[in-house]
C-alpha positions as CSV (number, residue, x, y, z in Angstrom):
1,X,-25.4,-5.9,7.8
2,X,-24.2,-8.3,10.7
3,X,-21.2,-6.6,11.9
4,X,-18.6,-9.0,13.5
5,X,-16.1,-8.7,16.5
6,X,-16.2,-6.1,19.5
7,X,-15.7,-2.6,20.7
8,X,-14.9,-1.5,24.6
9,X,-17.2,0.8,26.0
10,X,-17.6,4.0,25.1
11,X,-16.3,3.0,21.5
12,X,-19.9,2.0,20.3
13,X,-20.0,4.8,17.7
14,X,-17.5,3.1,15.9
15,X,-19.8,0.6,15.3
16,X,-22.5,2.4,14.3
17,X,-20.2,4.3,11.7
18,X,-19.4,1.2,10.6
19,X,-23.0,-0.4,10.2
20,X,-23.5,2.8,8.4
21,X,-20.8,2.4,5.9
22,X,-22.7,-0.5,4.6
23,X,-26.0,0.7,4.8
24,X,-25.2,4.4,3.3
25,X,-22.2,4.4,1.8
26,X,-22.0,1.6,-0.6
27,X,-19.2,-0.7,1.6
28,X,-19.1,-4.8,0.0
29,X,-16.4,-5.6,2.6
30,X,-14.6,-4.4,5.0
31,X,-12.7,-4.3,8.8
32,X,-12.0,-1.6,11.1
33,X,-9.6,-1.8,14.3
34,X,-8.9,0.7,16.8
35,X,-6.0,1.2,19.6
36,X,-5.6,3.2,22.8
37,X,-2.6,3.3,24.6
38,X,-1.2,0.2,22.7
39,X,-5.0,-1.9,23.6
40,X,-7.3,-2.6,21.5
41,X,-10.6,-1.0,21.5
42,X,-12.5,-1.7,18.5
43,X,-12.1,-4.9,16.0
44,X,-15.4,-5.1,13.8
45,X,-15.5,-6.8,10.5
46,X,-18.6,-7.6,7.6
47,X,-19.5,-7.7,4.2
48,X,-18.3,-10.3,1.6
49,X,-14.8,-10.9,1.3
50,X,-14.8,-10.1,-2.8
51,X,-16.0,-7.0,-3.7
52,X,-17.2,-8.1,-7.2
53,X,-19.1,-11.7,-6.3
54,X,-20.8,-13.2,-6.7
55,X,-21.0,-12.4,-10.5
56,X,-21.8,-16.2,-11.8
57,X,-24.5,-18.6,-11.6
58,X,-24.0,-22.2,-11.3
59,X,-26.7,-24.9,-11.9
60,X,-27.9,-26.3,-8.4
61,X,-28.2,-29.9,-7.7
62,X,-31.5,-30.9,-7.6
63,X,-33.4,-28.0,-8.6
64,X,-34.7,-29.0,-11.9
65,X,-31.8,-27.2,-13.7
66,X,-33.3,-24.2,-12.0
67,X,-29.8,-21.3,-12.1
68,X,-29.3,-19.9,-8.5
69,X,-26.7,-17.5,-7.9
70,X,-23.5,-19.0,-5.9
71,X,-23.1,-17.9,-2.3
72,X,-20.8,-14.7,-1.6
73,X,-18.0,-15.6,1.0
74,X,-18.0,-13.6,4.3
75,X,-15.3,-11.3,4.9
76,X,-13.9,-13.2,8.4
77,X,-11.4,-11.9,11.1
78,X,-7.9,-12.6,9.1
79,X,-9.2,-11.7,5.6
80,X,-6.4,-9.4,4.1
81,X,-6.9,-7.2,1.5
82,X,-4.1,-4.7,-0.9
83,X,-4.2,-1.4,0.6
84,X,-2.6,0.6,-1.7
85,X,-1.0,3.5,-0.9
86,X,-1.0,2.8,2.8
87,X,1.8,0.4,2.3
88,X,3.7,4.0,2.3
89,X,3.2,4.2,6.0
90,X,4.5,1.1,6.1
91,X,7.7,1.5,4.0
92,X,8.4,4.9,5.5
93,X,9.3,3.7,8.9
94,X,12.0,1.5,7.6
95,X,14.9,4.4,6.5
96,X,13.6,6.0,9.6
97,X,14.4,3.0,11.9
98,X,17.3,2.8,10.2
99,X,18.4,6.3,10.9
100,X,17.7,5.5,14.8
101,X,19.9,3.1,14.6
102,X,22.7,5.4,13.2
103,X,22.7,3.4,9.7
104,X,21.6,6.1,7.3
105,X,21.8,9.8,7.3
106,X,18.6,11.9,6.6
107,X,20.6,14.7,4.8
108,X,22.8,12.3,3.1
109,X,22.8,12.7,-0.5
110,X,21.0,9.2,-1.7
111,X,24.2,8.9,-4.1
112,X,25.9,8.3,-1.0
113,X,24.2,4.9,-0.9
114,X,23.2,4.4,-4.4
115,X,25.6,5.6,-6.6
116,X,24.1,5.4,-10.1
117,X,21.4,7.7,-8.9
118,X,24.0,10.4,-8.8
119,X,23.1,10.8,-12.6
120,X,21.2,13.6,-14.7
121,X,21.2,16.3,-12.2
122,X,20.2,14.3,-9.2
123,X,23.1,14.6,-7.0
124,X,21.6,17.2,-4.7
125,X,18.9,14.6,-3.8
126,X,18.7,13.8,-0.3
127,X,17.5,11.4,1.6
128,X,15.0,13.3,3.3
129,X,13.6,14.2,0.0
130,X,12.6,11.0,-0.9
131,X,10.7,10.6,2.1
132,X,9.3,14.1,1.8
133,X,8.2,13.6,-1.8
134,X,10.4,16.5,-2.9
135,X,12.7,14.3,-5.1
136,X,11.2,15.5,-8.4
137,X,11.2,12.3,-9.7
138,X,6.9,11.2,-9.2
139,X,7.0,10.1,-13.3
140,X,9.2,8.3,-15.5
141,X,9.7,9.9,-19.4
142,X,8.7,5.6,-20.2
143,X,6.3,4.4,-18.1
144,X,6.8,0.6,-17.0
145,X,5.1,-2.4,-18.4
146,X,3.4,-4.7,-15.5
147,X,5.7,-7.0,-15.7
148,X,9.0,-4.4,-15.5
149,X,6.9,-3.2,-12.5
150,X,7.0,-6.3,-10.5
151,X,10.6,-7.4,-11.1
152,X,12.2,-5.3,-7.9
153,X,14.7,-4.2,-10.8
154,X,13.3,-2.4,-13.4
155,X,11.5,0.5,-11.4
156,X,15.2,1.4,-9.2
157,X,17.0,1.3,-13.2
158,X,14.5,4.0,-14.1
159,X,14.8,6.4,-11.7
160,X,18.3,6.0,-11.4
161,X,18.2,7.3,-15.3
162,X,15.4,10.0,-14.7
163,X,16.4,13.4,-15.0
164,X,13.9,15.4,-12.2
165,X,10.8,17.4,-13.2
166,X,12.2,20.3,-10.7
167,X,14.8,21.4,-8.9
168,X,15.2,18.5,-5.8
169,X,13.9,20.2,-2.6
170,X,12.0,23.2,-3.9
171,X,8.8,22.1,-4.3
172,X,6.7,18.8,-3.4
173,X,4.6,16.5,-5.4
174,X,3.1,13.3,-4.8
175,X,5.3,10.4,-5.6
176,X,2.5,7.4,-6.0
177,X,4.2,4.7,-7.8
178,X,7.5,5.9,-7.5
179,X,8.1,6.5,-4.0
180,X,8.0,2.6,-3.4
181,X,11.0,1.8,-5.9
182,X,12.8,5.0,-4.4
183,X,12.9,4.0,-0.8
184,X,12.8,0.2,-1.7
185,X,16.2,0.8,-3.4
186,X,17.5,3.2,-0.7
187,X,16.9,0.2,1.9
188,X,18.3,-2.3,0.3
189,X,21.4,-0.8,-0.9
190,X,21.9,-0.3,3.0
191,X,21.0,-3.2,4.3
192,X,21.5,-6.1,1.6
193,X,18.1,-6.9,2.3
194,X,14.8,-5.6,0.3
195,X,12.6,-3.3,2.1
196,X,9.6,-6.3,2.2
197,X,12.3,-8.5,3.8
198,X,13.2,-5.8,6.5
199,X,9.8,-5.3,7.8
200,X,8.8,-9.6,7.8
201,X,12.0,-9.5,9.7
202,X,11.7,-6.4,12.1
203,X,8.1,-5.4,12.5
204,X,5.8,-7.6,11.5
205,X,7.2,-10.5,13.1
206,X,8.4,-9.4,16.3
207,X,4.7,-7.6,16.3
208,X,3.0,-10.5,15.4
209,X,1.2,-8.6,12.2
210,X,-0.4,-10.0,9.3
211,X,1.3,-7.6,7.2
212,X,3.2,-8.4,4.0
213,X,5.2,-6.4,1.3
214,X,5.6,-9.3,-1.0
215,X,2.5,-11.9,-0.3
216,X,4.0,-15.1,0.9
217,X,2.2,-18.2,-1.2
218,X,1.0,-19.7,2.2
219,X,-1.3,-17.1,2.4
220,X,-2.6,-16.2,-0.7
221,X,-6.6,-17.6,0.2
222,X,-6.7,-15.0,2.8
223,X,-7.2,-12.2,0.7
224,X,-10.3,-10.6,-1.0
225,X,-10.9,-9.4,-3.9
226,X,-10.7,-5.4,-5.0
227,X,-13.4,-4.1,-7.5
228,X,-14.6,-0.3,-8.6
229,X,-17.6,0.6,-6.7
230,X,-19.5,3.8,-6.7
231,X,-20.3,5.6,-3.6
232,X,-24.0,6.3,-3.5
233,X,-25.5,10.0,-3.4
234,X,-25.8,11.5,0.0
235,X,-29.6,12.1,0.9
236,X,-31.1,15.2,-0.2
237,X,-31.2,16.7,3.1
238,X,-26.9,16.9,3.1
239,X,-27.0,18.6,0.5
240,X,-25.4,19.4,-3.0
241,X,-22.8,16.7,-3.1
242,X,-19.6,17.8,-3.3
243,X,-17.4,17.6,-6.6
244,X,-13.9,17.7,-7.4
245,X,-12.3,21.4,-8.2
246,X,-12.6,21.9,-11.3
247,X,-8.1,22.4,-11.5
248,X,-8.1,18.9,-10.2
249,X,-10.8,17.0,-12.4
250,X,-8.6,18.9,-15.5
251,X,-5.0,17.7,-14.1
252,X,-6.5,14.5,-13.9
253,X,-7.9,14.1,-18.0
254,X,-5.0,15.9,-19.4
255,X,-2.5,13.1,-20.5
256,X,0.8,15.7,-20.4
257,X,-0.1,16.2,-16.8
258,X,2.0,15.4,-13.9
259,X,-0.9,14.0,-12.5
260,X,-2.1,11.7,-14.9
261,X,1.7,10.7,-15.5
262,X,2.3,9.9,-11.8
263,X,-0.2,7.6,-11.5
264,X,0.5,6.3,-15.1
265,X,4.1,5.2,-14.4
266,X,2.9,1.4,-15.1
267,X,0.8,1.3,-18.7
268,X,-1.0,-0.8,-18.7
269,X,-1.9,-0.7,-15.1
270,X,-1.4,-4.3,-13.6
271,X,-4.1,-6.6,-11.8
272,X,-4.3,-5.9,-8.3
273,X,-5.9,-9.2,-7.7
274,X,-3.4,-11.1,-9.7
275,X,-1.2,-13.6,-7.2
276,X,2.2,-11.8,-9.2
277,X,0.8,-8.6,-7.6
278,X,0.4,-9.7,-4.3
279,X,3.8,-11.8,-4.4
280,X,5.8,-8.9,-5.7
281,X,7.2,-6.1,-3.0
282,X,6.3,-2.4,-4.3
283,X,6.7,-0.9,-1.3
284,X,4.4,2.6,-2.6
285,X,1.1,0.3,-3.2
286,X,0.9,-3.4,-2.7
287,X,0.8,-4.2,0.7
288,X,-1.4,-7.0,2.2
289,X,-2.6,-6.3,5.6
290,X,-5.7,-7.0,7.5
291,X,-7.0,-3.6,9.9
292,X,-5.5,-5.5,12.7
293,X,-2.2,-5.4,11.5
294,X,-2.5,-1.4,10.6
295,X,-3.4,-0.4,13.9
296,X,-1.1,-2.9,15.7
297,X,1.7,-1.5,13.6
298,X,0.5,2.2,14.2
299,X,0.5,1.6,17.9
300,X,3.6,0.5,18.0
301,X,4.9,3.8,16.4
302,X,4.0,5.4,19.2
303,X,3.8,3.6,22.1
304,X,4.2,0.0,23.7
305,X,1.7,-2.7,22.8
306,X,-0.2,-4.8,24.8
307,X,-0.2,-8.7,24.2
308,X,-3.2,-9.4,21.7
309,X,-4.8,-13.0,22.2
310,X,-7.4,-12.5,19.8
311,X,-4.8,-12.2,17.0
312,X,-6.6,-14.3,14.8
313,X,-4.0,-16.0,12.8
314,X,-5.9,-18.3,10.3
315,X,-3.0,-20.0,8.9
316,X,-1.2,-23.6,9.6
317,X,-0.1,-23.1,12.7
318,X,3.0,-25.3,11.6
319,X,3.9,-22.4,9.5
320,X,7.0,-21.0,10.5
321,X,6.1,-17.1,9.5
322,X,2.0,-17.6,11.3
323,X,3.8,-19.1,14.4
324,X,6.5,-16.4,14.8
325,X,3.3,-14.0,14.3
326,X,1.0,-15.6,16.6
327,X,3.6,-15.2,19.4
328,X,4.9,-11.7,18.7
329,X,1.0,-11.1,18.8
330,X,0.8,-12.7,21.7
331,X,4.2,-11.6,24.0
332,X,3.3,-7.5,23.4
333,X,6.1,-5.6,22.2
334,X,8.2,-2.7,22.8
335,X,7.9,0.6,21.3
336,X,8.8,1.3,17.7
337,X,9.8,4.8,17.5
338,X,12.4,6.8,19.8
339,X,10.8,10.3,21.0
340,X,12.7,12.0,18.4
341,X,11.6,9.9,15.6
342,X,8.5,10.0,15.7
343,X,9.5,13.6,15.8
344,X,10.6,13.4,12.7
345,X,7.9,11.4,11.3
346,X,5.3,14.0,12.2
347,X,7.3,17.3,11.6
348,X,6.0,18.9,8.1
349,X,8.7,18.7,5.7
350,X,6.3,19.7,2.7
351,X,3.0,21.9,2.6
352,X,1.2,23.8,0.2
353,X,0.3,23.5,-3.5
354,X,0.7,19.4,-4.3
355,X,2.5,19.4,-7.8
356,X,1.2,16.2,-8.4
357,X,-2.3,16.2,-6.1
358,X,-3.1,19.6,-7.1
359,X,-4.4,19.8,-4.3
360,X,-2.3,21.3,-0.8
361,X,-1.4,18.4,1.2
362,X,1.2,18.4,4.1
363,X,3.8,15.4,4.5
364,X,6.6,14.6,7.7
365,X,9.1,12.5,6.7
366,X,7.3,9.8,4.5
367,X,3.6,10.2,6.3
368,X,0.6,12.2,5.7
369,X,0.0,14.7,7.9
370,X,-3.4,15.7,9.5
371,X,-5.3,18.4,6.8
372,X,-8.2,19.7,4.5
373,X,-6.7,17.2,1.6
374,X,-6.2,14.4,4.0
375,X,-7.9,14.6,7.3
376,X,-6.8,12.5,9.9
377,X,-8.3,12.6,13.4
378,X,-6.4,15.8,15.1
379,X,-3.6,18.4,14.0
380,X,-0.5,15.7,15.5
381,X,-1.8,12.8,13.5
382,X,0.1,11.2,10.8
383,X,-0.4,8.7,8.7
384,X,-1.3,7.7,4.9
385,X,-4.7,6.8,2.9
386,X,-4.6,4.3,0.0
387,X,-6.8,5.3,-2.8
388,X,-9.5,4.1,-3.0
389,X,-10.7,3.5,0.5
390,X,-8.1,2.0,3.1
391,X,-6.4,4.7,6.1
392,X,-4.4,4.3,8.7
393,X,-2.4,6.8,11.4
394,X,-1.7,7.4,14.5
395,X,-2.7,10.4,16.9
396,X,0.3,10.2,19.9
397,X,-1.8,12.9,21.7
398,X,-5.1,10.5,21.9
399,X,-3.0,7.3,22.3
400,X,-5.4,6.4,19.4
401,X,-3.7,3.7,15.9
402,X,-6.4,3.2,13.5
403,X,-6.5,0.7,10.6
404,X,-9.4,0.3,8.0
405,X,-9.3,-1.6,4.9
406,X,-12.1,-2.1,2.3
407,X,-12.4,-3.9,-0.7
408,X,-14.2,-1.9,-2.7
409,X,-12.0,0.9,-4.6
410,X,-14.6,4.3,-4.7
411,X,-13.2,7.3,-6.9
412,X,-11.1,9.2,-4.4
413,X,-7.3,9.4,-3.2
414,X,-6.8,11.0,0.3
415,X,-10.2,11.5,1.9
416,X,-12.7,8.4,1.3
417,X,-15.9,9.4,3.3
418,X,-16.4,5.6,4.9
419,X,-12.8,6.2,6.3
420,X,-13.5,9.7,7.5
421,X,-17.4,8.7,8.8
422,X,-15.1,6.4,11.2
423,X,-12.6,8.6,12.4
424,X,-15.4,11.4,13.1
425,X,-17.0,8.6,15.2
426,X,-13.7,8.1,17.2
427,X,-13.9,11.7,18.2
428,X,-17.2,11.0,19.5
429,X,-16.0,8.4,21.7
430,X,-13.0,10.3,23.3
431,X,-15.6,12.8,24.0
């Protein structure tokens, strides 16, 4: 595999990981990026940019009607791809910007800002529950179709309705489709604005990210395409490969299961590669971001960023959105979180037995915190996986943001081992 773009020195395991990922583990496309101290370190990039092309033949001109297959495009510096549940990093540092800036209350009922929630035993729901995944509320009692999925509307009216499958606060459970509609609601009932709006208008411009909750038309040929993929077989000498428990494999088949409910909420599930996907802002799962962006964004969490010139931008420079992004990319920017935010965002709020995951996972306030379910890099390191493939977090002890994306979707929800083959490569570099 060619591998594209650079690493500083001492960073050159990343690249080898990375190499590896397509020679071992079964990567099609994909980009890692790397900060330290708000500078980047690592930007690599290979692979096609669709994960299921080329799957056509097309008669070639001149060759005696002779079939040859068509020509798979590269994956190239600004290709973007969905990243699924890491848009949930993403979307959780909006209510918590908001409560730096004295505009919501963390132990605030959410009634208190949406008041038709109040309804069929939810009025003890906080705020902090939502981002903690302690709501009670990961399924709906009638799941959504597609279409009531993308309209912004449909998903908020439901859960406003939904009574919650436990008490709110007592126990924790993944909230994978869900969550996005919960905290998309919450924002824009405070601010007027929806949640995909508020980070165009707050972070991703001013940071000069190619980052998108609701896929502006402009930049729709930038993307790649998601497919299925299977993750080869480690080589004999690793091992028995190692499967699923066998609580978790049940949780998943058993259609009365939170599990298979949460992640059912939308029946039929929609197209991830369809344009209406990308367009529409589910702030749980349908990001668009390139690794750049991840890690930029990450970095800014926790620290000042330096002033990128090898942002990348591919679009019209004309375009008003590309232009603003190229120069927030290209002034630096300011620090994200107060101190005592990203307090908050890395302080476990919910550990132990996953209700949903089944699985024990750890969360802060709307991140993923560093664990067996969901390793990260170190113990202070938050973050969120999409599943699938794509990670990214932040370690503030390090001074290390990391972004990955992939487009090919391998059977696994926190811990995807071409994500975690990188990160164990970062912790040969800082030695």
């Amino acid at each position: 595999m060619d591998v594209q773009g650079t690493v500083a020195p001492g960073f050159e395991p990343v690249r080898d990981a990375f190499a590896a990922n397509f020679a071992q583990r079964g990567e099609r496309g994909a980009a890692v990026t790397v900060y330290r101290d708000g500078t980047k370190v690592v930007d690599l990039w290979g692979g096609v940019r669709d994960a299921d092309g080329p799957t056509t033949a097309r008669e070639a001109e001149g060759s005696e009607g002779q079939a040859e297959p068509e020509r798979a495009a590269p994956w190239e510096a600004g290709t973007a791809q969905v990243v699924r549940s890491a848009t949930k990093g993403v979307a959780a540092a909006v209510p918590l910007l908001l409560h730096q800036r004295g505009l919501v209350d963390l132990d605030a009922p959410v009634g208190t800002y949406w008041p038709e929630f109040k309804a069929n035993g939810k009025e003890r729901v906080l705020v902090r529950h939502l981002l903690s995944h302690r709501a009670g509320l990961p399924v709906l009692d009638t799941p959504l179709s597609p279409d009531e999925a993308l309209d912004g509307v449909s998903g908020p009216r439901a859960l406003a309705a939904q009574a919650p499958q436990w008490a709110p606060g007592t126990a924790h459970g993944y909230h994978a489709h869900t969550y996005g509609w919960l905290i998309g609601e919450l924002v824009r009932r405070i601010t007027g604005r929806t949640l995909g709006t508020w980070v165009a208008d707050e972070i991703a411009g001013p940071l000069g990210l190619d980052l998108w909750i609701g896929l502006p038309d402009a930049e729709r040929h930038r993307v790649g395409r998601m497919a299925a993929i299977e993750a080869p077989a480690p080589p004999a000498s690793r091992g028995l490969r190692v499967r699923a428990k066998q609580t978790v494999a049940d949780a998943y088949r058993d259609p009365a299961s939170l599990t298979r409910r949460a992640f059912g909420v939308i029946d039929p599930l929609p197209d991830e590669n369809a344009p209406a996907y990308h367009a529409a802002e589910l702030p749980a799962s349908g990001a668009v971001a390139t690794a750049r962006a991840l890690a930029r964004f990450y970095a800014a969490l926790i620290g000042d960023v330096a002033p990128d010139p090898g942002h990348g931008l591919v679009s019209d420079a004309t375009d008003t959105a590309a232009a603003g992004g190229a120069a927030g990319a290209l002034a630096g920017a300011r620090r994200l979180f107060a101190p005592a935010t990203l307090t908050l965002a890395r302080t476990e709020e919910s550990a132990g037995p996953d209700e949903v995951l089944v699985v024990h996972t750890r969360f802060g306030l709307g991140y993923m915190l560093h664990g067996s379910a969901a390793p990260l890099l170190a113990p202070g390191s938050f973050g969120h996986p999409g599943r699938g493939g794509s990670l990214a977090f932040a370690d503030p002890e390090s001074g290390i943001a990391f972004g990955y994306v992939t487009n090919g979707m391998q059977k696994n929800v926190t811990a995807d081992p071409r994500a975690q083959a990188l990160a164990r490569a970062i912790h040969r570099s800082l030695g």
